[in-house]
C-alpha atoms as a printed R data frame, in Angstrom:
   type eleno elety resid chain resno       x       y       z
1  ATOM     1    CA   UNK     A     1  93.132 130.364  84.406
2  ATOM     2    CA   UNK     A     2  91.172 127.069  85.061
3  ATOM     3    CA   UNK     A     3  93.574 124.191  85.971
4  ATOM     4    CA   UNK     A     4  91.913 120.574  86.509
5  ATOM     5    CA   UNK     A     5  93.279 118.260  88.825
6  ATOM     6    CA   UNK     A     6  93.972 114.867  89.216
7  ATOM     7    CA   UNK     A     7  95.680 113.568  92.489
8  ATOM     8    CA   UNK     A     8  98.028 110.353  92.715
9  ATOM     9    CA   UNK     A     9  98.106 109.254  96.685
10 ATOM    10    CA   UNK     A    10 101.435 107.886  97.732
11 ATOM    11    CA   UNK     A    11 100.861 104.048  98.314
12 ATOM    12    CA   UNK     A    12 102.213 101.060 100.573
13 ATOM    13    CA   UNK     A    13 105.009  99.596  99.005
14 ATOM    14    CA   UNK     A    14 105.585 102.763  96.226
15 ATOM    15    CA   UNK     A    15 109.664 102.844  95.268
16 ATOM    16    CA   UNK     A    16 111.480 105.369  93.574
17 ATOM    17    CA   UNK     A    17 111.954 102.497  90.432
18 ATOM    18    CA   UNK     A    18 108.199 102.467  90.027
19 ATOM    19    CA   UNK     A    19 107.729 106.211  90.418
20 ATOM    20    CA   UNK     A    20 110.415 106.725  87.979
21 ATOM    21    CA   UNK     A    21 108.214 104.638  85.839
22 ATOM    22    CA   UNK     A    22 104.804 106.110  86.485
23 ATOM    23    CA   UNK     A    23 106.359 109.697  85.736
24 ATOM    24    CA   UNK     A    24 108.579 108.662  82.571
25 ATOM    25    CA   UNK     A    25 105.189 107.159  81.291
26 ATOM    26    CA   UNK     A    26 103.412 110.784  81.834
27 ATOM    27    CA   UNK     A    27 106.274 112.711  80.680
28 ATOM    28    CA   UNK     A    28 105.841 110.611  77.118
29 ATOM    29    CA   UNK     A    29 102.379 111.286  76.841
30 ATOM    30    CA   UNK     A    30 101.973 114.925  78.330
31 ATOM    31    CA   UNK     A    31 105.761 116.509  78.084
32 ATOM    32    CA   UNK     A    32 107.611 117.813  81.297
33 ATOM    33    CA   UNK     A    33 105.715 119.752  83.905
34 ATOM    34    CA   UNK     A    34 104.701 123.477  82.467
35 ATOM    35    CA   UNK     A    35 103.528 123.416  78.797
36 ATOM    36    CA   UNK     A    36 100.233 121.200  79.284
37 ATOM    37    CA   UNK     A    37 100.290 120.906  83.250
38 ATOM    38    CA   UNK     A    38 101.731 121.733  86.473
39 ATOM    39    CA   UNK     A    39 102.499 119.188  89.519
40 ATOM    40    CA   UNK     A    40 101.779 120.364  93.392
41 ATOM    41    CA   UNK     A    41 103.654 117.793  95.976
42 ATOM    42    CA   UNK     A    42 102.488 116.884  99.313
43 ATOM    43    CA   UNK     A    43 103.437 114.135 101.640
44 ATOM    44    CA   UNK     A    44 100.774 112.095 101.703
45 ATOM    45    CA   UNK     A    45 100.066 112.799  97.272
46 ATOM    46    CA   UNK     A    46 100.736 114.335  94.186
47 ATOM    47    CA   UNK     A    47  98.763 116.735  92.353
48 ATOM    48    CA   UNK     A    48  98.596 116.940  88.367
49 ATOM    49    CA   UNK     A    49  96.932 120.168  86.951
50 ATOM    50    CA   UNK     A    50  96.022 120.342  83.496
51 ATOM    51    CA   UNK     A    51  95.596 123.559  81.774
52 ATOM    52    CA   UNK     A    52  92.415 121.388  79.414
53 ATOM    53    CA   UNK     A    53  89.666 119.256  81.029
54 ATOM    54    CA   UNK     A    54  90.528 116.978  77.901
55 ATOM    55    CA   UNK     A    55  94.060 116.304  78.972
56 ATOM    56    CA   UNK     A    56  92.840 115.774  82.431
57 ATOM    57    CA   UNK     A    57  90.865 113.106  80.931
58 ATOM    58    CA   UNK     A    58  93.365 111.077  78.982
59 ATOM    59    CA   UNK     A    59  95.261 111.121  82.258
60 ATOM    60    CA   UNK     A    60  92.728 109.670  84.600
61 ATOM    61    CA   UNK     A    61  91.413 106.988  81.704
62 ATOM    62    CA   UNK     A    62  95.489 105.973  80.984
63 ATOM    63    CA   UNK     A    63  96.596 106.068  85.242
64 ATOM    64    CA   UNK     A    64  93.019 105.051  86.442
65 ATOM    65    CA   UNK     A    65  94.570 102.748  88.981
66 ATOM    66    CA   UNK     A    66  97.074 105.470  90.371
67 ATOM    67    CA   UNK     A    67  94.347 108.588  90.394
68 ATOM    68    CA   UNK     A    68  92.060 110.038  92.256
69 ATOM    69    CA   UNK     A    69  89.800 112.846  90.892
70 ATOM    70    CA   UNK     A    70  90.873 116.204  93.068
71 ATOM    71    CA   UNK     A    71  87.903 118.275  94.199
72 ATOM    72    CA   UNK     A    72  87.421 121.438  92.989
Protein backbone atom coordinates (compact mmCIF):
# COMPACT_ATOMS: atom_id res chain seq x y z
CA UNK A 1 0.00 0.00 0.00
CA UNK A 2 1.22 3.59 -0.88
CA UNK A 3 0.95 5.92 2.18
CA UNK A 4 1.93 9.77 1.59
CA UNK A 5 3.39 11.71 4.17
CA UNK A 6 3.31 14.89 5.59
CA UNK A 7 5.56 15.74 8.67
CA UNK A 8 4.67 18.44 11.47
CA UNK A 9 8.23 19.38 13.34
CA UNK A 10 7.79 20.05 17.00
CA UNK A 11 8.36 23.91 17.44
CA UNK A 12 9.75 26.51 20.12
CA UNK A 13 7.13 27.46 22.27
CA UNK A 14 4.51 24.33 21.08
CA UNK A 15 2.01 23.49 24.34
CA UNK A 16 -0.14 20.72 24.82
CA UNK A 17 -3.35 23.54 24.53
CA UNK A 18 -2.23 24.31 21.00
CA UNK A 19 -1.50 20.71 20.03
CA UNK A 20 -4.77 19.77 21.37
CA UNK A 21 -5.96 22.30 18.93
CA UNK A 22 -3.94 21.49 15.86
CA UNK A 23 -5.07 17.70 16.28
CA UNK A 24 -8.90 18.38 17.20
CA UNK A 25 -8.80 20.55 13.93
CA UNK A 26 -7.41 17.32 11.87
CA UNK A 27 -9.52 14.91 13.61
CA UNK A 28 -12.71 17.16 12.19
CA UNK A 29 -11.55 17.17 8.85
CA UNK A 30 -9.85 13.64 8.40
CA UNK A 31 -11.50 11.36 11.40
CA UNK A 32 -9.23 9.63 14.10
CA UNK A 33 -5.99 8.01 13.08
CA UNK A 34 -6.72 4.60 10.90
CA UNK A 35 -9.62 4.99 8.39
CA UNK A 36 -7.97 7.78 6.04
CA UNK A 37 -4.38 7.94 7.73
CA UNK A 38 -1.96 6.75 10.16
CA UNK A 39 0.40 9.01 12.55
CA UNK A 40 4.30 7.88 13.23
CA UNK A 41 5.79 9.96 16.43
CA UNK A 42 9.26 10.97 16.89
CA UNK A 43 10.88 13.42 19.19
CA UNK A 44 11.90 15.93 17.21
CA UNK A 45 8.16 15.51 14.67
CA UNK A 46 5.14 13.97 13.74
CA UNK A 47 4.37 12.05 10.79
CA UNK A 48 0.79 12.00 9.01
CA UNK A 49 0.32 9.20 6.34
CA UNK A 50 -2.48 9.30 4.11
CA UNK A 51 -3.73 6.28 2.43
CA UNK A 52 -4.73 9.09 -0.96
CA UNK A 53 -2.26 11.66 -2.37
CA UNK A 54 -5.58 13.83 -2.42
CA UNK A 55 -6.04 13.78 1.30
CA UNK A 56 -2.41 14.43 1.69
CA UNK A 57 -3.13 17.47 -0.18
CA UNK A 58 -6.01 19.04 1.66
CA UNK A 59 -3.76 18.53 4.66
CA UNK A 60 -0.68 20.37 3.60
CA UNK A 61 -2.94 23.34 1.77
CA UNK A 62 -5.28 23.58 5.33
CA UNK A 63 -1.81 23.14 8.00
CA UNK A 64 0.66 24.79 5.47
CA UNK A 65 2.26 26.67 8.31
CA UNK A 66 2.67 23.48 10.60
CA UNK A 67 3.93 20.95 7.57
CA UNK A 68 6.62 19.91 6.00
CA UNK A 69 6.40 17.63 2.90
CA UNK A 70 8.14 14.06 4.10
CA UNK A 71 10.46 12.56 1.50
CA UNK A 72 9.70 9.59 -0.01
Amino acid sequence: MILYPARVEWQAGDTILSWDGFLESVIEVFGLPGDRYVTELDANYMDFKFYTEQDRMLFLTGWSARTLPEQR
